[in-house]
DSSP file (Angstrom, degrees, kcal/mol; ACC not computed):
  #  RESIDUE AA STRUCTURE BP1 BP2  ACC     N-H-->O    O-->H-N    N-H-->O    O-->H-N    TCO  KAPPA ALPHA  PHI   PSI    X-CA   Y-CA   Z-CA
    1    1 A X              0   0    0      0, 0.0     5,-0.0     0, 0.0     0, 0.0   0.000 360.0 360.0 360.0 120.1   30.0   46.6   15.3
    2    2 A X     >  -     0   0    0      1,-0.1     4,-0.7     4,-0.0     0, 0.0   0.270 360.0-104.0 -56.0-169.5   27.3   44.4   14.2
    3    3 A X  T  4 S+     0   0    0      2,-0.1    -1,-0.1     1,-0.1    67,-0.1   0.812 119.4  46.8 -97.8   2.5   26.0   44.0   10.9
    4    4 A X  T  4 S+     0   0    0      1,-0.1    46,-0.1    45,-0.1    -1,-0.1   0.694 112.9  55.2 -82.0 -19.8   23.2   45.5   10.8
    5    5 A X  T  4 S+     0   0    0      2,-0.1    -1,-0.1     0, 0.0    -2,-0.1   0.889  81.0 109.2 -56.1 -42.9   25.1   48.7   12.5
    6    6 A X     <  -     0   0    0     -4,-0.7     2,-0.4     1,-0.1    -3,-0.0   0.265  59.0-155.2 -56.2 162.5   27.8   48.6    9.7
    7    7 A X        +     0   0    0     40,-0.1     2,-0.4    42,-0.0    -1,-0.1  -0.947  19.5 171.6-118.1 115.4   27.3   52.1    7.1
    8    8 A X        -     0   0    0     -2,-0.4    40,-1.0    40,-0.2     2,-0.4  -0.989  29.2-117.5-151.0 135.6   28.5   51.6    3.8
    9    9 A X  B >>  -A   47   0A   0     -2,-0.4     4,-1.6    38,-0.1     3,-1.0  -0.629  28.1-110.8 -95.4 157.7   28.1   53.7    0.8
   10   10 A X  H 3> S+     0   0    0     36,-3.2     4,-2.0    -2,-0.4    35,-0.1   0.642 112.1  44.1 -41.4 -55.5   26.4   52.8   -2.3
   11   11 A X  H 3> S+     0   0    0     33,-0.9     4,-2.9     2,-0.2    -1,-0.3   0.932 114.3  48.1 -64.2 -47.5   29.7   52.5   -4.6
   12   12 A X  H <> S+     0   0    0     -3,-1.0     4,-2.1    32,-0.2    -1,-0.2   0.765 105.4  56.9 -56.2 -31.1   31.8   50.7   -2.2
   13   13 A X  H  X S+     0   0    0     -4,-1.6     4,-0.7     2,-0.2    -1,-0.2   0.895 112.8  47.2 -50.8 -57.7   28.9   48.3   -1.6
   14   14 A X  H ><>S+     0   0    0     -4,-2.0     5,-1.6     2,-0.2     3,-0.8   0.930 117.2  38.2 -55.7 -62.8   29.3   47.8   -5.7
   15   15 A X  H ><5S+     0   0    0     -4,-2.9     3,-3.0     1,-0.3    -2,-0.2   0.953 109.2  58.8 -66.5 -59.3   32.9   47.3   -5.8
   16   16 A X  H 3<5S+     0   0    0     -4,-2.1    59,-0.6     1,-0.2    -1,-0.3   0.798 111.8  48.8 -42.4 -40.2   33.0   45.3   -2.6
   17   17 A X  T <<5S-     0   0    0     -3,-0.8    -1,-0.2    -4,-0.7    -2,-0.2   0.033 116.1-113.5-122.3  46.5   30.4   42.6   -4.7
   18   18 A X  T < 5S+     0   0    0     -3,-3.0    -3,-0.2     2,-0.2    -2,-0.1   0.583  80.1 126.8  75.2   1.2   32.1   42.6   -7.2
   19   19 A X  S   <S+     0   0    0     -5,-1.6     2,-0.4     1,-0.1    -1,-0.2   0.872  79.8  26.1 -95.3  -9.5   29.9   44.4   -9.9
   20   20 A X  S    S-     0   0    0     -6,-0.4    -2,-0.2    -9,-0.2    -1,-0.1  -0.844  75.8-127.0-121.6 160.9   32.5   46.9  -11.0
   21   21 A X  S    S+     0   0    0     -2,-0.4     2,-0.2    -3,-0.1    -1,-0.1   0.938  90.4  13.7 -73.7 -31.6   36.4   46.9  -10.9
   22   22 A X  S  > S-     0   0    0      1,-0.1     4,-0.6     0, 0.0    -2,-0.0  -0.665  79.2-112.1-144.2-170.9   37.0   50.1   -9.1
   23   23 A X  H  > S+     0   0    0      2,-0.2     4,-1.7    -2,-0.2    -9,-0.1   0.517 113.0  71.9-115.7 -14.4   34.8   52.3   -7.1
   24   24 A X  H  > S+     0   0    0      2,-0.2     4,-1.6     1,-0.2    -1,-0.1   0.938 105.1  34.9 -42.4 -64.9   35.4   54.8  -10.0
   25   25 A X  H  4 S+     0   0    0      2,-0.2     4,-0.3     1,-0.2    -2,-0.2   0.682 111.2  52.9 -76.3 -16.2   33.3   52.8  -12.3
   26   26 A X  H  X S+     0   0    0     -4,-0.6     4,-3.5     2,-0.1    -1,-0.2   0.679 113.5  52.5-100.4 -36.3   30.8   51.5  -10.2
   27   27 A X  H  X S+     0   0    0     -4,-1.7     4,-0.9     2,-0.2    -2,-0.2   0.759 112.2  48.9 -55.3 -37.9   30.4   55.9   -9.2
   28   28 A X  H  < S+     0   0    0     -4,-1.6     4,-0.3     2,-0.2    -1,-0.2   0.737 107.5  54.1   0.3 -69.4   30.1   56.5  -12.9
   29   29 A X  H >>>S+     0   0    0     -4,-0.3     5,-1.8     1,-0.3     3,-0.8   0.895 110.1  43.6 -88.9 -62.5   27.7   54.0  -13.2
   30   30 A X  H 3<5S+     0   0    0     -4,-3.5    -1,-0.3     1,-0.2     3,-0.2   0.785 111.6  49.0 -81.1  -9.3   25.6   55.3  -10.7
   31   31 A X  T 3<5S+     0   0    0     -4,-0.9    -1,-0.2     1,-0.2    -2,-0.2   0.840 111.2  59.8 -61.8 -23.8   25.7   59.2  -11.7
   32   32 A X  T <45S-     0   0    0     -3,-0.8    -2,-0.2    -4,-0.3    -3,-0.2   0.531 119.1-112.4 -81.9 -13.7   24.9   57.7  -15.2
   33   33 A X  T  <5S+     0   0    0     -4,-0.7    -3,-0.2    -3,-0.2    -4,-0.1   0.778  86.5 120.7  81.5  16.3   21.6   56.1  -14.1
   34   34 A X  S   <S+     0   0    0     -5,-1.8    23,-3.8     1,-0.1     2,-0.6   0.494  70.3  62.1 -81.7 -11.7   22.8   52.5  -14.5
   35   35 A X  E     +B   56   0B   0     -6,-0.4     7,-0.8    21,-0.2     2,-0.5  -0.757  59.1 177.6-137.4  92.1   22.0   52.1  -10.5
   36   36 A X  E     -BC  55  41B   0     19,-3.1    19,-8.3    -2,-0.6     2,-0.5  -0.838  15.8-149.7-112.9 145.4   18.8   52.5   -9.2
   37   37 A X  E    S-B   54   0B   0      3,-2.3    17,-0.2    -2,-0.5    -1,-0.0  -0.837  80.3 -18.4-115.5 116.7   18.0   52.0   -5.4
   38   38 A X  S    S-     0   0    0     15,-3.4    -1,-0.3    -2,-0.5    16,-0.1   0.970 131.4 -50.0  51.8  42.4   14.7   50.7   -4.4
   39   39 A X  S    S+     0   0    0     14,-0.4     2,-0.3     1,-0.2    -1,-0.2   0.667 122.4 110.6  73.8  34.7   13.5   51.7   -7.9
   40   40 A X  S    S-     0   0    0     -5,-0.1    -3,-2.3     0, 0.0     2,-0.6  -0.972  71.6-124.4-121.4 136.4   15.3   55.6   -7.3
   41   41 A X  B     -C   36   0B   0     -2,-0.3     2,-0.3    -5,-0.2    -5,-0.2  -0.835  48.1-178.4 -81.0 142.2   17.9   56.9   -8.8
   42   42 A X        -     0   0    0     -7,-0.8    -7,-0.2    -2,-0.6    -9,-0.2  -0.714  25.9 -75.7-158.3 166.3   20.0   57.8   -6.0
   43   43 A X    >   -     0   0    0     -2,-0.3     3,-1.1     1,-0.1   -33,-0.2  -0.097  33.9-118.2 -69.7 153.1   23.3   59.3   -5.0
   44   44 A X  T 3  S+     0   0    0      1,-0.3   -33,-0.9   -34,-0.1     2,-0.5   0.894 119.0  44.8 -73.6 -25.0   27.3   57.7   -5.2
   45   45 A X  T 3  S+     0   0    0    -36,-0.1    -1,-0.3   -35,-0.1     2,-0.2  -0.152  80.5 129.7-119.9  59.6   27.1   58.1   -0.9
   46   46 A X    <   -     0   0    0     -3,-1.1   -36,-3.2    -2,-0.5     2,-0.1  -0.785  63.8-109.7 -96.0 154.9   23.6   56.8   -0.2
   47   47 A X  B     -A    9   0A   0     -2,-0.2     2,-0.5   -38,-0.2   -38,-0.1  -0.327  25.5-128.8 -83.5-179.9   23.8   54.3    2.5
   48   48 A X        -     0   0    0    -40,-1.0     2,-0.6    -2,-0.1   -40,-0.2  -0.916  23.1-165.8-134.2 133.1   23.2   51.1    1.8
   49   49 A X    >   -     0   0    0     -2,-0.5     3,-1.3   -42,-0.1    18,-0.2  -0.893  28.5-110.0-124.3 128.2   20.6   48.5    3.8
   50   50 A X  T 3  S+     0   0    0     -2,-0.6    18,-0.1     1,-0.3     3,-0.1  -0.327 106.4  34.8 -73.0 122.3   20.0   45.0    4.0
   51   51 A X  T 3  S+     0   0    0     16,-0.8    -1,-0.3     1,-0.4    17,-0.1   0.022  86.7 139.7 118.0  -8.3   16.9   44.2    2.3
   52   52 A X    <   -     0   0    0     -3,-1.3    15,-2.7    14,-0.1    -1,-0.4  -0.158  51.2-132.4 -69.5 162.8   17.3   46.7   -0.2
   53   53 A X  E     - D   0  66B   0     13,-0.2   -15,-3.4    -3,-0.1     2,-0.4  -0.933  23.5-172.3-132.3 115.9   16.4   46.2   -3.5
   54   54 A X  E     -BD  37  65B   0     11,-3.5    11,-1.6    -2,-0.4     2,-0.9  -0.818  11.2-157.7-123.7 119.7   19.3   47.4   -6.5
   55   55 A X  E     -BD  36  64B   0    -19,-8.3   -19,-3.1    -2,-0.4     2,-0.6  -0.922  24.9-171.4-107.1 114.3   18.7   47.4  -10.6
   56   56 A X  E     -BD  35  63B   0      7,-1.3     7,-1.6    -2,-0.9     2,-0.9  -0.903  15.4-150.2-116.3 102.3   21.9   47.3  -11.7
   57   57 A X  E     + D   0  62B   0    -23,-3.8     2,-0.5    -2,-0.6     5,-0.2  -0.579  18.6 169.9-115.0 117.0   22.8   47.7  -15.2
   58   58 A X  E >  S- D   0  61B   0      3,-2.2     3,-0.9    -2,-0.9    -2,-0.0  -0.813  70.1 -61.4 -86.0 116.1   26.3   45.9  -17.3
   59   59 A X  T 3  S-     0   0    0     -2,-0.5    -2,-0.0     1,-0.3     3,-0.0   0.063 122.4  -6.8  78.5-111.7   26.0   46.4  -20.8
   60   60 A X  T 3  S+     0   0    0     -2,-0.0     2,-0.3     2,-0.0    -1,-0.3   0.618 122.8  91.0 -97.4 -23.1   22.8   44.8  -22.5
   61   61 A X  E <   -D   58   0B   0     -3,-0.9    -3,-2.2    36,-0.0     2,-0.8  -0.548  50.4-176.6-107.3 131.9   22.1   43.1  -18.8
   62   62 A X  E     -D   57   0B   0     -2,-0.3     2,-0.4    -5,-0.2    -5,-0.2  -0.932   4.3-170.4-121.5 126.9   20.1   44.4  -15.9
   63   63 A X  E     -D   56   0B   0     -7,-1.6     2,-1.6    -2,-0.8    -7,-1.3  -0.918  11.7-155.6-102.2 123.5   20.0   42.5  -12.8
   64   64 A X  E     +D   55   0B   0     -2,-0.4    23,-2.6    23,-0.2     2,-0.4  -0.663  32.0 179.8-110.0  95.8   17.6   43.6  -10.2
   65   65 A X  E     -DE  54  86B   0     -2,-1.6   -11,-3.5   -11,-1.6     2,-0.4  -0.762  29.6-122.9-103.1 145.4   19.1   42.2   -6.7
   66   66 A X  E     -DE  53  85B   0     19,-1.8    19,-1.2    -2,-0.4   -13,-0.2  -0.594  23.8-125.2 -74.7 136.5   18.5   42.1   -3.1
   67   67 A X  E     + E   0  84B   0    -15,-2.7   -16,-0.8    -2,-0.4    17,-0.2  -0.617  37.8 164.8 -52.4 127.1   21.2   43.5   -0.3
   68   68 A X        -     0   0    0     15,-3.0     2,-0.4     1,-0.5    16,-0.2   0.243  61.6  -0.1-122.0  24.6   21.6   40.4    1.8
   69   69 A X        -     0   0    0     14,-0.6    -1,-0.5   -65,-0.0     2,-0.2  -0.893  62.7-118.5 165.7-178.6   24.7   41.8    3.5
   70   70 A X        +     0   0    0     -2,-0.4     2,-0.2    -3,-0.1   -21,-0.0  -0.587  29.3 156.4-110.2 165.1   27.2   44.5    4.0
   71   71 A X        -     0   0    0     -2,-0.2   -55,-0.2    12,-0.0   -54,-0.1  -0.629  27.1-169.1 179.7 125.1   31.1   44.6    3.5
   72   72 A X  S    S+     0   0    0     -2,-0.2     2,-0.3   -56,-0.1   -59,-0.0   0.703  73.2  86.5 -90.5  17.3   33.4   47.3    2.8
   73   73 A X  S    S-     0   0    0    -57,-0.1     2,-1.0   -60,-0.1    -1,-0.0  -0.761  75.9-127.1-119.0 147.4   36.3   44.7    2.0
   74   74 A X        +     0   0    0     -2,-0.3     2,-0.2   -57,-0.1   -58,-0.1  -0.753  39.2 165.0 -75.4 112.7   36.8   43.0   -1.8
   75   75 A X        -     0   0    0     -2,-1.0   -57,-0.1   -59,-0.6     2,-0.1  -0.614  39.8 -62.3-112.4-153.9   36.9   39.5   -1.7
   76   76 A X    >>  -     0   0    0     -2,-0.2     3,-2.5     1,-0.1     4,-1.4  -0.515  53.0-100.7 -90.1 160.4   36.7   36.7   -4.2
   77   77 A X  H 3> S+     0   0    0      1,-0.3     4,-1.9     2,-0.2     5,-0.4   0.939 121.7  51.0 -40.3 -61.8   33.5   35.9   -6.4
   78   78 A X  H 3> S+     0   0    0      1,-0.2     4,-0.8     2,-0.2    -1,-0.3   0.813 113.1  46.8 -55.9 -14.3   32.1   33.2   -4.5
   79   79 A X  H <4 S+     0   0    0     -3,-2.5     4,-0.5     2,-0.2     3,-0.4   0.919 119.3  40.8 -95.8 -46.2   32.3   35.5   -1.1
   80   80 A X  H  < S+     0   0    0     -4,-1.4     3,-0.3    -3,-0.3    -1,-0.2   0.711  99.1  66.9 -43.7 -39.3   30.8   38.5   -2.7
   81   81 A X  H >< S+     0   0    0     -4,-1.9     3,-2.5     1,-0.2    -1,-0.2   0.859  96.1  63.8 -60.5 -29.9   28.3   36.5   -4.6
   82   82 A X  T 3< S+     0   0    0     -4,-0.8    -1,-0.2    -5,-0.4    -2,-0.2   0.886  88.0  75.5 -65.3 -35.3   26.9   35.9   -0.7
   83   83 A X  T 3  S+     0   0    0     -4,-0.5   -15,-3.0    -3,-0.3   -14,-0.6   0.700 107.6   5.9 -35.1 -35.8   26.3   39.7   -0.6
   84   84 A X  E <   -E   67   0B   0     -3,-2.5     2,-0.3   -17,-0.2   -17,-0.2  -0.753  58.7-139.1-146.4-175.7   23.1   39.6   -2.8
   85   85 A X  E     -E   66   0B   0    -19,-1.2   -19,-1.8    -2,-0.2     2,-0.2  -0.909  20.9-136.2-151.4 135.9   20.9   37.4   -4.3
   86   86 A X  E     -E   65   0B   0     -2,-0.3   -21,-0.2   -21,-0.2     2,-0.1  -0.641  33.1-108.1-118.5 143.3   19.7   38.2   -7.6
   87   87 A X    >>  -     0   0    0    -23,-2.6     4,-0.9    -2,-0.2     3,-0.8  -0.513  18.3-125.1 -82.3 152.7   15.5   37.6   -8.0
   88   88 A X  H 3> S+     0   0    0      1,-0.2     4,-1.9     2,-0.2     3,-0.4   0.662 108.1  63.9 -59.9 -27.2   14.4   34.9   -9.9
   89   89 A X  H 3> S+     0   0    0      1,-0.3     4,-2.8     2,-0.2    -1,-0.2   0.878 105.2  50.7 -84.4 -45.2   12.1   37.2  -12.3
   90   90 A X  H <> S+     0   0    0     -3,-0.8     4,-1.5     2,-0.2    -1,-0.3   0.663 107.1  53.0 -76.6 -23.0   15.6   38.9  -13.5
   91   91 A X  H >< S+     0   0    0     -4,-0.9     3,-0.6    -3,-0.4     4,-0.3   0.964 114.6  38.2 -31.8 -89.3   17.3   35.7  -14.3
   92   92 A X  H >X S+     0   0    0     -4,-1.9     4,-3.1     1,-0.3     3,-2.3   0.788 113.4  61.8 -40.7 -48.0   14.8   34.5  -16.3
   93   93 A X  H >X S+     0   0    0     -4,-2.8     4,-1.5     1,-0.3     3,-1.0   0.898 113.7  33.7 -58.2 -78.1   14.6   38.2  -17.4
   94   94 A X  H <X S+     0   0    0     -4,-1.5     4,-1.1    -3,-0.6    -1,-0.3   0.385 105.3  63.5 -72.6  -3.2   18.1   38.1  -18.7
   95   95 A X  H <> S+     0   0    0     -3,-2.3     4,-2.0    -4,-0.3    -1,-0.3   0.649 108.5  49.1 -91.5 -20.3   18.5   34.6  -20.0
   96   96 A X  H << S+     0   0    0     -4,-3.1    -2,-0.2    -3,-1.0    -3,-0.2   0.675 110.5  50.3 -91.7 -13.1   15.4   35.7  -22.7
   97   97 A X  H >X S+     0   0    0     -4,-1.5     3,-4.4    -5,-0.3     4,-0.9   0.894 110.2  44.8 -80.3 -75.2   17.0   38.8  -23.7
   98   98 A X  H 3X S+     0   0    0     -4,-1.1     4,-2.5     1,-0.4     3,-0.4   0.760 112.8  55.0 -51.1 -26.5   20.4   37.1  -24.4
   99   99 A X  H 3< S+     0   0    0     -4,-2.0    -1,-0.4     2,-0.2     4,-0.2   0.418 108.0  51.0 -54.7  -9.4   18.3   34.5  -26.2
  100  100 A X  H <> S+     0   0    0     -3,-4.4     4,-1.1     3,-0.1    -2,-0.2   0.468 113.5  41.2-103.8 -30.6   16.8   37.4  -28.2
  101  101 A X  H  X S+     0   0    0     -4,-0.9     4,-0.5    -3,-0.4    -2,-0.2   0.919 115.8  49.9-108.8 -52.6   20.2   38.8  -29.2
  102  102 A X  H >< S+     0   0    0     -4,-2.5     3,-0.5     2,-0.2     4,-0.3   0.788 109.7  50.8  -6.4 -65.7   21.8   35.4  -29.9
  103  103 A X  H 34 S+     0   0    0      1,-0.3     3,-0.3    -4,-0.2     2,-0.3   0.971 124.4  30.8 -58.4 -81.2   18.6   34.3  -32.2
  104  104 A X  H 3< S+     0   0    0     -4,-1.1     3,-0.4     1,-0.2    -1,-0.3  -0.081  74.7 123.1-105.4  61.1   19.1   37.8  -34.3
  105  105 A X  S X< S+     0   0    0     -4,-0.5     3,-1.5    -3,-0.5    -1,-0.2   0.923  78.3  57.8  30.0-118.4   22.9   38.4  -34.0
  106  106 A X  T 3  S+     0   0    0     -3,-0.3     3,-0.4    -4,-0.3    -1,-0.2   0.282  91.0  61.0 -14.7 -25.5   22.7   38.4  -37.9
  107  107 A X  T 3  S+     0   0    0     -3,-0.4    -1,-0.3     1,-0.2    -2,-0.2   0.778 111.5  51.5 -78.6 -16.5   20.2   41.2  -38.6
  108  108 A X  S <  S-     0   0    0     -3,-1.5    -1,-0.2    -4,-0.2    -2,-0.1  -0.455  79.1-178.1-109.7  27.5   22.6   43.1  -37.0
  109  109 A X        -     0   0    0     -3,-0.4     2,-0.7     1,-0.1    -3,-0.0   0.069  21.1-140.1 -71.8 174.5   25.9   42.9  -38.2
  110  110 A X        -     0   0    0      2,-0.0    -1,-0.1     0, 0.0    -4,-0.0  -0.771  18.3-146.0-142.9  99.7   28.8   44.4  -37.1
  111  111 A X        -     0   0    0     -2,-0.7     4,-0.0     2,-0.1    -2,-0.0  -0.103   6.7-145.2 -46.0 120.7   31.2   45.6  -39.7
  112  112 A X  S    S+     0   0    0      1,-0.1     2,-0.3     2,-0.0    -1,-0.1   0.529  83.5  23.2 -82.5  12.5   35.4   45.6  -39.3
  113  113 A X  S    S-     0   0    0      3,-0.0     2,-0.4     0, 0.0    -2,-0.1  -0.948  89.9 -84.7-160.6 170.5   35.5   48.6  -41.2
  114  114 A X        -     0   0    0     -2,-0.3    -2,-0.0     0, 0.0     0, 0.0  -0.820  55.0-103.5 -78.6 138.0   34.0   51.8  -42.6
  115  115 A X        -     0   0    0     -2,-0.4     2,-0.2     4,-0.1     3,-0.0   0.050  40.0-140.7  13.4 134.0   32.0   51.4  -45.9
  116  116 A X    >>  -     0   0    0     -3,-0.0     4,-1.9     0, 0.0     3,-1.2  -0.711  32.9 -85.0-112.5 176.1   34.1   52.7  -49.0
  117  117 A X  H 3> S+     0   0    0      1,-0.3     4,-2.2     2,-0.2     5,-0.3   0.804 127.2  48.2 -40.2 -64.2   32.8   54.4  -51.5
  118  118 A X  H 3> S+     0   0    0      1,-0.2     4,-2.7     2,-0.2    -1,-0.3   0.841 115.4  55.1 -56.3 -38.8   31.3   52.1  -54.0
  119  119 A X  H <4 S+     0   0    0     -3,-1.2    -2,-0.2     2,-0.2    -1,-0.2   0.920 109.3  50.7 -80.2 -24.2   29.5   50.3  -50.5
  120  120 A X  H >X S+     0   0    0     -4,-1.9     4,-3.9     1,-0.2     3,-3.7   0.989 105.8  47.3 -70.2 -59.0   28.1   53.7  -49.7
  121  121 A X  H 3X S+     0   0    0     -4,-2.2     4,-1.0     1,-0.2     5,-0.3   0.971 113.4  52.5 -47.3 -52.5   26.6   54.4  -52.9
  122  122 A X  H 3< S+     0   0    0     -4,-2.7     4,-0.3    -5,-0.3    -1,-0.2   0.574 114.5  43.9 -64.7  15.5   25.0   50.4  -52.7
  123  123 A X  H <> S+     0   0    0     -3,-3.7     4,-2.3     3,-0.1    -2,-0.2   0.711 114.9  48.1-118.4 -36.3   23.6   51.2  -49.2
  124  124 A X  H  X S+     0   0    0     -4,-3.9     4,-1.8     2,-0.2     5,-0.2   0.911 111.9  48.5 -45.1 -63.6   22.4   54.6  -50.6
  125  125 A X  H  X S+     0   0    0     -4,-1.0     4,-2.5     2,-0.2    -1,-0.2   0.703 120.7  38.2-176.9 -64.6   20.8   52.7  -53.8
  126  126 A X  H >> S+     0   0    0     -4,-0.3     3,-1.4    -5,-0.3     4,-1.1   0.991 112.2  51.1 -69.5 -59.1   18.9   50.1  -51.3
  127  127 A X  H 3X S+     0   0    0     -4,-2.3     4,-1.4     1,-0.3     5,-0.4   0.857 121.8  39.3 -46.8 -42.3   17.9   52.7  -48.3
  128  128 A X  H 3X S+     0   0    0     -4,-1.8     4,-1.2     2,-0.2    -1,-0.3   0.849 115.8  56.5 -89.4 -29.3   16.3   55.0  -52.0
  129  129 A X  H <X S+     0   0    0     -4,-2.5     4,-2.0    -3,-1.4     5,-0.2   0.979 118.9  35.9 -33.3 -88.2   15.0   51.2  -53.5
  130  130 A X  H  < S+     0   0    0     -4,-1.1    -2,-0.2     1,-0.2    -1,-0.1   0.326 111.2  49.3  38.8-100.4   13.4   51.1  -50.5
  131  131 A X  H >X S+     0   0    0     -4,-1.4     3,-1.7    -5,-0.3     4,-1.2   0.810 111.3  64.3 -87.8 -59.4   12.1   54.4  -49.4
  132  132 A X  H >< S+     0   0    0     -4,-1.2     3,-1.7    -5,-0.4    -2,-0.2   0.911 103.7  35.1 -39.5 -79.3   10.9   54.2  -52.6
  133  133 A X  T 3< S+     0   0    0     -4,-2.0    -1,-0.3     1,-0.2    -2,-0.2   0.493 103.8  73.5 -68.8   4.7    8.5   51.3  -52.5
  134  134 A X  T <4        0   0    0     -3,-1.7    -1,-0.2    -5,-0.2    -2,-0.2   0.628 360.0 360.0 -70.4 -27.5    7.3   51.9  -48.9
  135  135 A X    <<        0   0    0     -3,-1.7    -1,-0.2    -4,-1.2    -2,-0.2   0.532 360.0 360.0 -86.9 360.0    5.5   54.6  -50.2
């Protein structure tokens, strides 16, 4: 069977290059709307076609790749990475967002614990500071 014969469904495709661990999460992913195909959201057993075009979204990162082949087997990164090719626009795309979260990190912070009393009443105190002079 060539490759262009081959059928392979949408999740297996994922797991087989290596963007999800199991075919569980990468099935998730795409009931969740994390996987759009040729700019649809589409079904866990759509087939999958070389040339196709896949927005696939990890966390804060979306990577919008081409199919450039099929495999219904896992290998290792580098053999998988040959599966797709990710477009240059979406690179760029994702190195200026993580340059964006980097930069303000610090406006953001992310606390190891809940607020206790005395910090809720100073976050109350600013938010009504505030509120206050906005108006």
């Amino acid at each position: 069977m060539s490759e262009a014969e081959k059928k392979i469904r949408l999740d297996k495709w994922l797991w087989a290059a290596r963007f999800y661990k199991t075919r569980a999460l990468a099935k998730n992913a795409i009931e969740g709307g994390k996987v759009h195909y040729n700019e649809q959201r589409c079904k866990v057993s759509k087939l999958v076609e070389l040339g196709a075009m896949l927005k696939v979204r990890q966390g804060f990162d979306e990577k919008t790749v081409e199919v450039k082949a099929l495999s219904e087997q896992r290998r290792g990164a580098p053999e998988a990475a040959l599966l797709y090719e990710e477009t240059v626009a979406s690179i760029k795309l994702r190195m200026d967002e993580s340059e964006r979260r980097r930069k303000f990190k610090h406006a953001n912070p992310i606390f190891d614990h809940k607020p206790n009393k005395k910090e809720r009443r100073q976050i109350h105190h600013f938010n009504e500071v505030n509120s206050e002079a906005g108006e």
